[in-house]
C-alpha positions in Angstrom: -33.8 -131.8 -131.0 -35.0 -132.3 -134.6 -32.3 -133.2 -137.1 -32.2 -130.1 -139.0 -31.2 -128.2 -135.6 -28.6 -130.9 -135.0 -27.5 -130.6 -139.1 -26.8 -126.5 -138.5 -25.0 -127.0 -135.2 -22.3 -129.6 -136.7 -22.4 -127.2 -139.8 -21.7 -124.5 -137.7 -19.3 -125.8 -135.8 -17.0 -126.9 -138.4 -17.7 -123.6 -140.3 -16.8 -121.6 -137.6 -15.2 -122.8 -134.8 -13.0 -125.4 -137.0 -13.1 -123.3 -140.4 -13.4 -126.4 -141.9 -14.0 -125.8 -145.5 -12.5 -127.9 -148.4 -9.3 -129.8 -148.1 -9.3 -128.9 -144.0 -10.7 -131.9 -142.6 -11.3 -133.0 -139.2 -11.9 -136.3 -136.9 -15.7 -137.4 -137.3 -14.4 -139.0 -133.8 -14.6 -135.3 -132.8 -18.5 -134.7 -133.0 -19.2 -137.5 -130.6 -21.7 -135.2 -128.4 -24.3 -135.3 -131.6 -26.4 -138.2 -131.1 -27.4 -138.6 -134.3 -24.1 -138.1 -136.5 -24.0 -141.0 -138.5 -27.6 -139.7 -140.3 -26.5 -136.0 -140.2 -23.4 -136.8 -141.7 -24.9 -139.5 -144.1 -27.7 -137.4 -145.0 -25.1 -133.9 -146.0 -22.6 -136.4 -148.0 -25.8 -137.1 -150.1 -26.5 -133.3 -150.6 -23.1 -133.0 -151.3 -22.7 -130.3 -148.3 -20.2 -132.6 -146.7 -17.0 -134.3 -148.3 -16.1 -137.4 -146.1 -12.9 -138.3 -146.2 -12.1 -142.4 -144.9 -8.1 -141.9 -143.7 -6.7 -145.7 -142.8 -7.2 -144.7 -139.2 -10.0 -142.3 -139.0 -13.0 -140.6 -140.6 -13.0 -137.1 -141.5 -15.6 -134.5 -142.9 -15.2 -131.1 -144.5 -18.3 -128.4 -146.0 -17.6 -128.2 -149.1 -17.1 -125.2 -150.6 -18.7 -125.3 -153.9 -22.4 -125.3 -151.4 -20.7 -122.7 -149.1 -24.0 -119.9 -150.1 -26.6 -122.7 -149.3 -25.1 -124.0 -146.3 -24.9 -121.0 -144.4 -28.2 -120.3 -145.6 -29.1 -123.6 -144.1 -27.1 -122.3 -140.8 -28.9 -119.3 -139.9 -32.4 -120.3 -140.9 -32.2 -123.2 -138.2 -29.6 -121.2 -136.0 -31.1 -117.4 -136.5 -28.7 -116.2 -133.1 -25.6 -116.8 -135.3 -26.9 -114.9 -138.5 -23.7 -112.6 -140.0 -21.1 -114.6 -137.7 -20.8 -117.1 -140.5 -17.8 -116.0 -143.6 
C-alpha cells in the first residue's frame, strides 16, 4: 500500500467516520491498524493538514480546517469510491 493511499484512508477516517476537524481531536493510539502512522502523521503535521495535539497522557490529531478544500481533494483523488461522501 503506498503512503499516499494510507495518507487518504486516516484522512478519511477522521473526516468522516470521526468528523474530526479542528478542536475535535482524537487518540493517535486509535489508528494503530496503519502501519506506517508515525510518517503519515509526521509527514501531514508538516503540510500543516494535521494539528497534533501531545495531551500528558496521549497523542491526538485533528484535519485542520483552514486545508479542509485540499484535503478532500487529496481524499478522493487517492480514494475515487468515496468522492461526494466527504462535507
Amino acid at each position: 500500500m503506498s503512503l499516499d493511499l494510507e495518507k487518504a484512508q486516516l484522512m478519511y477516517k477522521l473526516a468522516v467516520a470521526k468528523r474530526n476537524w479542528g478542536a475535535k481531536y482524537d487518540r493517535l493510539e486509535h489508528f494503530k491498524k496503519f502501519p506506517n502512522i508515525d510518517i503519515i502523521v509526521k509527514e501531514l503535521v508538516n503540510k500543516s493538514w494535521i494539528i497534533f495535539h501531545k495531551k500528558p497522557q496521549y497523542n491526538a490529531i485533528s484535519l485542520d480546517t483552514k486545508y479542509k478544500k485540499e484535503i478532500i481533494e487529496f481524499i478522493e483523488s487517492n480514494l475515487p469510491e468515496v468522492r461526494g461522501n466527504i462535507h
